[in-house]
N, C-alpha and C positions, 0 to 999 in steps of 0.2 A: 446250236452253232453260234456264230457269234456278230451275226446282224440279219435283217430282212433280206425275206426272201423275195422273188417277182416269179411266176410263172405266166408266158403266153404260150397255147395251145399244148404241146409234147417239147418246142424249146423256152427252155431256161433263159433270160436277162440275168444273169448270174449266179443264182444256187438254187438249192433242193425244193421243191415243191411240198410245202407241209398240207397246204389244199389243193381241191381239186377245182377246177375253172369251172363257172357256171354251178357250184353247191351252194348252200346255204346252211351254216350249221350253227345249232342254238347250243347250250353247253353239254347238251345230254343226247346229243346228236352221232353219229357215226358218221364214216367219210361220206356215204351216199344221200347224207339229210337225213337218213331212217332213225325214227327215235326210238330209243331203249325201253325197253320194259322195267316199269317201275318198280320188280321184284326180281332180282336177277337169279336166274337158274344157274343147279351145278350139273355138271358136265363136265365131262373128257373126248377130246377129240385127237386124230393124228394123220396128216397126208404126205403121201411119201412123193406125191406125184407119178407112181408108175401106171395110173391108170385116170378114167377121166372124171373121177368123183371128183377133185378139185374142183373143176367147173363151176360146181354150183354155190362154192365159196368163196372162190378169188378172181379178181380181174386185174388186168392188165392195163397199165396206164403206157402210152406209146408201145403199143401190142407187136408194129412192125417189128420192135426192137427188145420182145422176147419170144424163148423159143423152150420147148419143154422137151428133151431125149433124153431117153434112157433113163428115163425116173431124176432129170436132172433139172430144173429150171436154170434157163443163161439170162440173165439181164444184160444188153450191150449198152452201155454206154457211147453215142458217138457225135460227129457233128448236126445230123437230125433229129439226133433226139438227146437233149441234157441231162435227163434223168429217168430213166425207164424202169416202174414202180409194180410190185407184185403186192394186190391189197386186199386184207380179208375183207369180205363185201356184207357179213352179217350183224346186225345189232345188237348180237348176243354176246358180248366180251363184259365182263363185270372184271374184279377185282379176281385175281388169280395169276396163276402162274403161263407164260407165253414162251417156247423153246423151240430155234433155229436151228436146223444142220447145214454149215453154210462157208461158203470157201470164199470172201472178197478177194476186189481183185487190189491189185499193187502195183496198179501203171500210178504215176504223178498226178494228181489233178482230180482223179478217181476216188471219192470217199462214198463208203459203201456205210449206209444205216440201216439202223433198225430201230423202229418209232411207235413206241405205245402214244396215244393221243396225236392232237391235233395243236400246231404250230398254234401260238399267242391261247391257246387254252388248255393248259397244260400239257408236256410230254414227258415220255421218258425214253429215254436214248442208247445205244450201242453205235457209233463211228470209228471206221476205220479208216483212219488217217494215214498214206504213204509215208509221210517224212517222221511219223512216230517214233520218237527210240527202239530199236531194238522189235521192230516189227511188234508194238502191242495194238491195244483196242483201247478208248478211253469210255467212260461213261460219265453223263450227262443228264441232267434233271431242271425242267423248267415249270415254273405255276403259270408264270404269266410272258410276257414276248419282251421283258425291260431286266434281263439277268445275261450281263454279255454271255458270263462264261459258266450261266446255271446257278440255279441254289448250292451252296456249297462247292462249286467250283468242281475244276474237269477231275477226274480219277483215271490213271493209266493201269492198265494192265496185261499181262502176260499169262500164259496158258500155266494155270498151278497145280498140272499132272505131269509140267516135264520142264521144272526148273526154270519156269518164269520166262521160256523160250519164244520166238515170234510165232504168229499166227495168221500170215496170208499165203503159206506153201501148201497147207491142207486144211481138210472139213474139220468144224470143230463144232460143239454147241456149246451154245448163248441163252441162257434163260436170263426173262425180268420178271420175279415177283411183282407183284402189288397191291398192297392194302390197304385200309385206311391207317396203319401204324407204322407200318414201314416198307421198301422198297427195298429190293435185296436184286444184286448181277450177280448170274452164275455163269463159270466158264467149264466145260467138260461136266456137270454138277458139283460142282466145287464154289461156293462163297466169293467171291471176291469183292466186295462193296456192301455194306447196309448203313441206310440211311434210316432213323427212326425221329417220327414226327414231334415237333416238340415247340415251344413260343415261338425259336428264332429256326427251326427248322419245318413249313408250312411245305405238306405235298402235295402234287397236283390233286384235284379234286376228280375229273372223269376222265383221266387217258384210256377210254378205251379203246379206240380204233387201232388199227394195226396194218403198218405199212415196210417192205423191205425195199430198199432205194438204191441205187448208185448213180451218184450225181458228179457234176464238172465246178467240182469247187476250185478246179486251180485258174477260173475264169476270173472268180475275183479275190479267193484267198491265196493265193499261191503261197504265200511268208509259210500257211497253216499247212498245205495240202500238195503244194508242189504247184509245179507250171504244167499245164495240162499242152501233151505233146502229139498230136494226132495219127501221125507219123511210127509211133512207139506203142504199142500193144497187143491182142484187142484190152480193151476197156471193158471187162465183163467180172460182176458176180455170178455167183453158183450156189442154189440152194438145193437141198435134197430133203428136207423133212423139216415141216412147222407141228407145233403139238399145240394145243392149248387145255389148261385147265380151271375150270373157271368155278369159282368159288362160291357157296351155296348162299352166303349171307353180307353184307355190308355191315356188318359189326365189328365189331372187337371179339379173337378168340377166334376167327373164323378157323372152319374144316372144311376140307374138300371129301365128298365120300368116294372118290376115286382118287388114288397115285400115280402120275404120270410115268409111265412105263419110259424105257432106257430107247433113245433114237439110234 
């Protein structure tokens, strides 16, 4: 995004909580302080949330203000809680592929993310901004926390299975590759963004953590996100299935010996 964050407790002093209050994370850290394993394993995972396996991999940051039915996660955004965050909670994400089935919401003020890494140490990003053209999603990429508007700047896009149409009326998915050569957004499994590593193009080093957000940007970005109206919504994203695939090696060349199966 495109200045410092502040979080106290579950509310927001003006935007998105890239940490968490009370962690302490070194660069090889995950959001709960847990450090990584210096050999990152491959693996395939997928939670649909219809039942309570999730548990033992995600937590709830302002818990009052989500709720899981019918195989659905709701995050509310509202006045007690500024950002209400669904966060994988294991240290096991390497370089690989991370994929959302996920419905943001599209009140004013309400920007809905999705965040490989950890604010000021690298991230890579999915926001869905209200006042967007044409209802799209932008993507975003930061090394360090001194890039207002990202390495190489924002990228918009539109869903490129049905004519570059908006994407906050239904579920769609969102993959972020990541490797150390390039970073690649997918919409529906469709392409839409690759950035590849190069002198003047530096990628984050360990975004591994992983966090799904909807925050009250229109508290201090309005121009960006609209004026957040209390009165007008609810203020809620909707996820239905995270996947993760996580990549066998830290090299160049990498393979995954598993293929991420269709959400």
């Amino acid at each position: 995004m495109l200045a410092t964050r502040t979080l106290i407790g579950c509310v927001l002093v003006g935007v998105l909580p890239r940490v968490v209050v009370g962690k302490d994370f070194t660069t090889k850290n995950d959001w709960f302080g847990n450090e990584l394993a210096e050999t990152p394993e491959c693996w395939s995972d997928s939670w649909s949330f219809t039942d309570d396996r999730y548990r033992d991999y995600f937590s709830f940051d302002c818990e009052p203000n989500i709720s899981v039915d019918n195989g659905v996660v709701a995050l509310l955004m509202n006045e007690t809680c500024f950002s209400p965050t669904l966060i994988y909670n294991r240290a096991n994400i390497h370089y690989g592929m991370a994929k959302v089935l996920l419905k943001p919401s599209k009140q004013l003020g309400a920007v809905t993310a999705l965040v490989r890494g950890v604010w000021g140490k690298g991230e890579i990003d999915y926001e869905f901004t209200p006042l967007s053209p044409d209802g799209h999603v932008q993507s975003v990429y930061y090394v360090g926390h001194n890039e207002p508007n990202g390495i190489g700047g924002l990228e918009m896009h539109g869903d490129p299975t049905d004519n570059n149409s908006g994407l906050y009326d239904d579920f769609h998915e969102y993959g972020m590759e990541y490797t150390p050569e390039h970073i690649r957004w997918l919409i529906n499994g469709v392409e839409v963004r690759k950035v590849t590593a190069g002198p003047d193009k530096p990628l984050p080093k360990d975004a591994y953590a992983f966090n799904i957000n909807v925050w009250n940007a229109g508290a201090t970005f309005s121009a960006w996100a609209g004026k957040t109206n209390w009165t007008e919504g609810p203020h809620v994203t909707y996820v239905k299935q995270v996947s993760f695939d996580s990549y066998c090696e830290k090299t160049k060349n990498m393979t995954s010996t598993v293929t991420t199966g269709d959400m």
